[in-house]
Legacy VTK file of the C-alpha trace (Angstrom):
# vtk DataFile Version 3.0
C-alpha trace
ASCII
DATASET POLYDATA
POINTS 217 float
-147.671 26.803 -25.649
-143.894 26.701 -24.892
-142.340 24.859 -21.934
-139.683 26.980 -19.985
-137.664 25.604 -16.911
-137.180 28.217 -14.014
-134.794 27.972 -11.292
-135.799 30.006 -8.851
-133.688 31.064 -5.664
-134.104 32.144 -2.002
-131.570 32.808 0.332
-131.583 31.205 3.884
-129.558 33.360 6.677
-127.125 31.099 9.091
-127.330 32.809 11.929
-125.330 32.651 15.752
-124.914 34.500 18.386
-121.565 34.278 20.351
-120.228 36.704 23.092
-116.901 39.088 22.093
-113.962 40.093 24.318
-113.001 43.326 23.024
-111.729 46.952 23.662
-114.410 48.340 20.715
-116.943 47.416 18.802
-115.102 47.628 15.912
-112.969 45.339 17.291
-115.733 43.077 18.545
-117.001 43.030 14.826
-113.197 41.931 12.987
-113.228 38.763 15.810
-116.806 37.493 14.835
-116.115 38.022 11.183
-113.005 35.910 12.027
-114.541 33.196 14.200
-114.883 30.171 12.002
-116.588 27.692 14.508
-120.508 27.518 13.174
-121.166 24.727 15.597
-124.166 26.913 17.342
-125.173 28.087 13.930
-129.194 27.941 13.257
-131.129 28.527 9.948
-133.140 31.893 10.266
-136.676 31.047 8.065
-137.613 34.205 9.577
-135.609 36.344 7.355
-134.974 34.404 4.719
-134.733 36.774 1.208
-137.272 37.317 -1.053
-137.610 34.842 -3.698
-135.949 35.660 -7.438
-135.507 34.073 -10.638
-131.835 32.807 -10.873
-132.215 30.933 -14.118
-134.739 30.536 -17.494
-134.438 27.820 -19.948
-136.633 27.020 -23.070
-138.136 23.583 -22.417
-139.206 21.350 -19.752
-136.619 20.000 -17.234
-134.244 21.923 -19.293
-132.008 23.518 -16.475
-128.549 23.677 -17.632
-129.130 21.958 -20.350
-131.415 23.719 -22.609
-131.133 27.583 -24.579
-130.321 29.822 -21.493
-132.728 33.352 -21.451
-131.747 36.174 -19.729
-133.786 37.001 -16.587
-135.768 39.621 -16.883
-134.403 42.879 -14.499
-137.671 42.714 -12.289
-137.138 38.949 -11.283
-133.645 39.211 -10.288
-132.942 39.628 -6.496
-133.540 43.327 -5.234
-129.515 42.808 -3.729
-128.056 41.670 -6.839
-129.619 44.559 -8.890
-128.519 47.330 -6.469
-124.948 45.651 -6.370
-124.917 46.061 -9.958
-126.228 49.557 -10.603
-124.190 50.713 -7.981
-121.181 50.729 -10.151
-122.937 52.677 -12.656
-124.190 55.604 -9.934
-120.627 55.630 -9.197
-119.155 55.973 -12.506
-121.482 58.995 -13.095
-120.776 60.604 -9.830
-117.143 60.372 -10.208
-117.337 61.783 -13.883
-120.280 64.828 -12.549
-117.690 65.677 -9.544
-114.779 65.425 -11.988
-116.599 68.085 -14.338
-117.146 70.284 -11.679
-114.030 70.536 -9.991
-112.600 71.575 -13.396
-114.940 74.070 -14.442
-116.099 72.210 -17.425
-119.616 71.002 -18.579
-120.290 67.482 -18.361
-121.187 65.990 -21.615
-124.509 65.669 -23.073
-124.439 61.563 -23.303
-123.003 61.437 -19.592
-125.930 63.673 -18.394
-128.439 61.495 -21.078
-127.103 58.748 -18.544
-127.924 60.425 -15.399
-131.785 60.668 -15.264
-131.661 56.949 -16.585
-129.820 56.013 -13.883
-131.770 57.596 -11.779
-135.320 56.242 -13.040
-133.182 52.715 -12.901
-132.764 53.142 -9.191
-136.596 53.955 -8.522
-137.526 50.834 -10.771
-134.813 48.844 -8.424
-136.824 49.858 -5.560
-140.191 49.116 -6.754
-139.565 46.126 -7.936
-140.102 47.097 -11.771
-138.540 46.831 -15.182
-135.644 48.450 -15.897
-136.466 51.826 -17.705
-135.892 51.210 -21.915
-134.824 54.235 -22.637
-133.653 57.909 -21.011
-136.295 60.185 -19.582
-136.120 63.877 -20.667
-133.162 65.987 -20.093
-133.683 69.049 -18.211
-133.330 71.846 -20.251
-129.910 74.082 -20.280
-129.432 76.066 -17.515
-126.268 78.345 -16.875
-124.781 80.326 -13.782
-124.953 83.670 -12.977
-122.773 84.001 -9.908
-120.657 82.096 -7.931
-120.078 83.294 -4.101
-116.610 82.033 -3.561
-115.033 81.969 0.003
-111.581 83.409 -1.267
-112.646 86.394 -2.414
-115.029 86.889 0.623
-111.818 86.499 2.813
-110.612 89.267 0.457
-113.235 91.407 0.929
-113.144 91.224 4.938
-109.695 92.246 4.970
-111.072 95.725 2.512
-113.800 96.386 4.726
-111.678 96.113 7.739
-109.446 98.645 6.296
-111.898 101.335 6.053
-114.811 100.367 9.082
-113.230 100.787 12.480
-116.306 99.739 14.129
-115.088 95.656 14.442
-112.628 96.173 17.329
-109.442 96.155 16.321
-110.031 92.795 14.637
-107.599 91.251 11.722
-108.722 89.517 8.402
-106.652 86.294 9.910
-109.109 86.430 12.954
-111.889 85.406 11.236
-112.033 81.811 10.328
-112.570 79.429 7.425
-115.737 78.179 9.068
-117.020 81.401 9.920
-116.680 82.586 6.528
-118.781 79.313 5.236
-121.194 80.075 7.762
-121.874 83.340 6.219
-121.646 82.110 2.740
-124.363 79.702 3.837
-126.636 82.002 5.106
-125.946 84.978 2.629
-126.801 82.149 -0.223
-129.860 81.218 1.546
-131.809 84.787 2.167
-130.606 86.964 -0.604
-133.405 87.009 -3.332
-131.743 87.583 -7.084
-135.305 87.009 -8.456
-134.834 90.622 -9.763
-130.839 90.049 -11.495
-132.292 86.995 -12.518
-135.114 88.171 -14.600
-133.225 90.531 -16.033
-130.626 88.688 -17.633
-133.428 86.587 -19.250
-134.785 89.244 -20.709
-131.356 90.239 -22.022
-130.951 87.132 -23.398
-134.313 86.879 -24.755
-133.801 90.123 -26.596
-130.201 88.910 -27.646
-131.589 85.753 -29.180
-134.390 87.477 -31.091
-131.357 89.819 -32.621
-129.637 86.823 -33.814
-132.534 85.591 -34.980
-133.462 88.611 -37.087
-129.937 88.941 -38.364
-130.080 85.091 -39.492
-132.692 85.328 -41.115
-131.855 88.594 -43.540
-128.526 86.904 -44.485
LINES 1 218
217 0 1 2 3 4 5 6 7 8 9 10 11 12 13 14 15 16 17 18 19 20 21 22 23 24 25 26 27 28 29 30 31 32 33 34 35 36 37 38 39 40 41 42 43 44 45 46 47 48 49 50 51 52 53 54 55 56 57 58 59 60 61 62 63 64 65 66 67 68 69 70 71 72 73 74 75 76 77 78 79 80 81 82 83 84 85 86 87 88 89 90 91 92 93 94 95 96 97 98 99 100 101 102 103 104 105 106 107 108 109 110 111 112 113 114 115 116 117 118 119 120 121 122 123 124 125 126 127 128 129 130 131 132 133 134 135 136 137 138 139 140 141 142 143 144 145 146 147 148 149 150 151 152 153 154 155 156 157 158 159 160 161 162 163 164 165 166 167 168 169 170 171 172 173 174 175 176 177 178 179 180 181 182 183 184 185 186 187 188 189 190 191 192 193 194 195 196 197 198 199 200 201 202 203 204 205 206 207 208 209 210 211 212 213 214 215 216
């Protein structure tokens, strides 16, 4: 049976408490981050970190000196694991909100990257193995309509030109947030169950025609 050498770490909070002068909190905050005099400074053993594997050698009283092995991702400190998938949420967020402020469709291996990420993060907070490979993708799913505040600007000022029953009111006296108000609430209790089904009928019956016509080439 093989010898291994594991460093294992814990991490000990040095703690003080010390009364600010200070117009805000914020304030208050910047001149303790500042302070540099730890002379009332006491270890907190009552919460001290978990305990993680910082280090894994082959052999006995190896550390440092032996074959290193990686540590596997459910030994590592919870802190240092979020700190590093964090960078990877954000890369995909910035990428997702990039796509969609264009218009475009975010690439299948970006969204093959996304539900791993995702399953990552639960792991992270359970205290489990990193995922080996992606879950399943959701299957394709495309828009039908987009309720865009614009146009519903547009069509206040065309209602107002032919329904006198608003008082006198202009299109420029309704505002931005009213109009997202009503966006909010029109997207919330209108049921297209009914459009919906429809087009995937249509497309249903479009695909088998494609499919017929493939297949008597």
């Amino acid at each position: 049976m093989p010898d291994y050498t594991i460093e294992t770490t814990y991490h000990l909070p040095i703690s003080r408490k010390r009364t600010y002068s200070a117009d805000t909190a914020e304030a208050a905050c910047h001149a303790a981050i500042k302070d540099g005099d730890w002379d009332e400074a006491r270890n907190d053993h009552e919460t001290s970190g978990e305990t993680h594997v910082t280090g894994i050698w082959e052999g006995a009283d190896a550390a440092y000196r032996g074959s290193a092995i990686s540590v596997p991702s459910q030994f590592r400190g919870m802190t240092e694991r979020k700190i590093g998938h964090f960078e990877i949420l954000l890369g995909i967020l910035k990428i997702v909100v990039s796509d969609a402020q264009a218009g475009r469709s975010t690439s299948s291996d970006w969204m093959a990257k996304a539900p791993w990420a995702i399953s990552r993060s639960e792991a992270i907070l359970a205290g489990a193995p990193d995922p080996h490979r992606s879950v399943d993708l959701p299957k394709p799913h495309h828009v039908l309509a987009v309720l865009r505040e614009d146009r519903v600007r547009a069509a206040i000022a065309a209602i107002l030109e032919v329904d006198h029953d608003f008082g006198g009111l202009t299109p420029d006296a309704v505002t931005d947030e009213e109009i997202h108000a009503a966006c909010l609430t029109v997207v919330t209790v209108m049921d297209l169950a009914d459009e919906t089904g429809t087009a995937e009928f249509q497309a249903g019956m479009a695909a088998l025609r494609q499919a017929r016509r493939r297949r008597s080439v």
